[in-house]
C-alpha positions as CSV (number, residue, x, y, z in Angstrom):
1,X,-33.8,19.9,-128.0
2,X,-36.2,22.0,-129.4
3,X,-39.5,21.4,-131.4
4,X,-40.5,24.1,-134.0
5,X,-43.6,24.8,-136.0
6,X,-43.4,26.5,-139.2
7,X,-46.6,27.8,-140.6
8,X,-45.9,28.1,-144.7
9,X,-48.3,29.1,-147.2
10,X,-49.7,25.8,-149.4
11,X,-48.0,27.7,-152.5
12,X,-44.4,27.2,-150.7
13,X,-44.8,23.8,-148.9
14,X,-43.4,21.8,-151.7
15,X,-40.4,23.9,-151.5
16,X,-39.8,24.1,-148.1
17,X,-40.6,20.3,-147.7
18,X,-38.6,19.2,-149.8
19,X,-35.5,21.4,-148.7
20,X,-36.1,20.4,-145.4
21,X,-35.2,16.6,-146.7
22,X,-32.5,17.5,-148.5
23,X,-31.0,19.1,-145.7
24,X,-31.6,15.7,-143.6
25,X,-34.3,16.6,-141.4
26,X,-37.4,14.8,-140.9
27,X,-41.0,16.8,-140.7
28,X,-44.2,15.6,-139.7
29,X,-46.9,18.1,-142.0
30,X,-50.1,19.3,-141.0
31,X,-53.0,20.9,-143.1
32,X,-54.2,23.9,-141.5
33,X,-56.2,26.7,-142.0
34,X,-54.9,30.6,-141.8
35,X,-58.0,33.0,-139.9
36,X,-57.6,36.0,-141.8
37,X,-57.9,34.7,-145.5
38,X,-59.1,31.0,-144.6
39,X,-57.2,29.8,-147.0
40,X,-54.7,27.1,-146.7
41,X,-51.3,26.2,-145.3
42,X,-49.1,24.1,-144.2
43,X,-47.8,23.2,-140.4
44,X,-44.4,21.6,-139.9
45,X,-43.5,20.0,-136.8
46,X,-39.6,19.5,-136.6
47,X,-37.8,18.3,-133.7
48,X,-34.2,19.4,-133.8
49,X,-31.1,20.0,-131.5
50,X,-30.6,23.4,-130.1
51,X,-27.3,23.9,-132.7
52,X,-29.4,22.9,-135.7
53,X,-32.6,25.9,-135.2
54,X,-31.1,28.5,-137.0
55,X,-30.2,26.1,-140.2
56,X,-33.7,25.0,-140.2
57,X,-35.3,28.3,-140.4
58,X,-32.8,29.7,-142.8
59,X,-33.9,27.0,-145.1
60,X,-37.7,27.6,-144.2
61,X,-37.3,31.6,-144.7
62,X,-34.8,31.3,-147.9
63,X,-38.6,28.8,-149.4
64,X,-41.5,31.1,-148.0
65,X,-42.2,34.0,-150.0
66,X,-44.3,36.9,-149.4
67,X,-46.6,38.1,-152.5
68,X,-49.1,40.3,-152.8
69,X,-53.1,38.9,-153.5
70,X,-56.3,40.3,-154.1
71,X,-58.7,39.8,-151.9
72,X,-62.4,40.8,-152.8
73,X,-64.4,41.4,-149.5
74,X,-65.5,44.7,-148.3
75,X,-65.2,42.7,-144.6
76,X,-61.4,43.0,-144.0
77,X,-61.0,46.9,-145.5
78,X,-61.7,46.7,-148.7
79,X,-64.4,49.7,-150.5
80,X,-67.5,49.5,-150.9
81,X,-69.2,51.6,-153.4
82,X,-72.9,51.1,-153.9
83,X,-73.3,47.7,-152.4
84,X,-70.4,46.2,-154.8
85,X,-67.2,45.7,-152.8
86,X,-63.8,45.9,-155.1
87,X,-60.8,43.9,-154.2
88,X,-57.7,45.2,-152.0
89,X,-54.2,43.9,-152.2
90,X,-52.9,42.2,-149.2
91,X,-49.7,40.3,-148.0
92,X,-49.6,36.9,-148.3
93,X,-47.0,34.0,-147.4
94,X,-43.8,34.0,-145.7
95,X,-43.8,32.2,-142.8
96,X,-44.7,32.1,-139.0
97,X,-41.8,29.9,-137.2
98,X,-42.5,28.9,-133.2
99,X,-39.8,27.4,-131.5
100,X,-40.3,25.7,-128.0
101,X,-38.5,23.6,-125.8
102,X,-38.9,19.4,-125.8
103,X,-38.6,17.9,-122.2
104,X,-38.4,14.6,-123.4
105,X,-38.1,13.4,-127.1
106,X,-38.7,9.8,-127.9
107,X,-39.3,8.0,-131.4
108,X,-40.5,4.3,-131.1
């Protein structure tokens, strides 16, 4: 048995959430907040059989997409030019999927 934790952008949750229940498998969501941007996400918890990982994060990948955001702080790269700092672009979404292992597994 295996637990996993998906990390999705807010802007894909719905998706992925709702594929994920389609699909028959049950989630447990978490609000979180990403370091880089501070800017919001999503945490899935699923608990799953080994033979049933890769489905899940096929359906996770195939509703986490990576775009492209300006980001206006001189503090992460951007330029600077007289005290003003001007936006850069930088990669946002996708997902970040960690799969452990689950000793023991018990819903009551």
């Amino acid at each position: 048995m295996k637990l996993i934790y998906a990390i999705v952008n807010n802007d894909d949750s719905h998706s992925v959430s709702s594929s994920l229940t389609k699909a028959g498998f049950f989630t447990t969501k978490l609000a979180s907040t990403g370091g880089f941007l501070k800017s919001g996400n999503t945490t899935f918890l699923i608990c799953a059989e080994n033979d049933r990982v890769d489905n899940i994060i096929n359906i996770i990948s195939s509703h986490s997409k990576k775009r492209l955001q300006l980001v206006p702080d001189a503090n992460i790269g951007g330029v600077e030019v007289n005290g003003a700092s001007f936006p850069i672009e930088v990669p946002v979404g996708g997902a970040t999927i960690f799969v452990t292992d689950i000793e023991r597994f018990e819903k009551v």
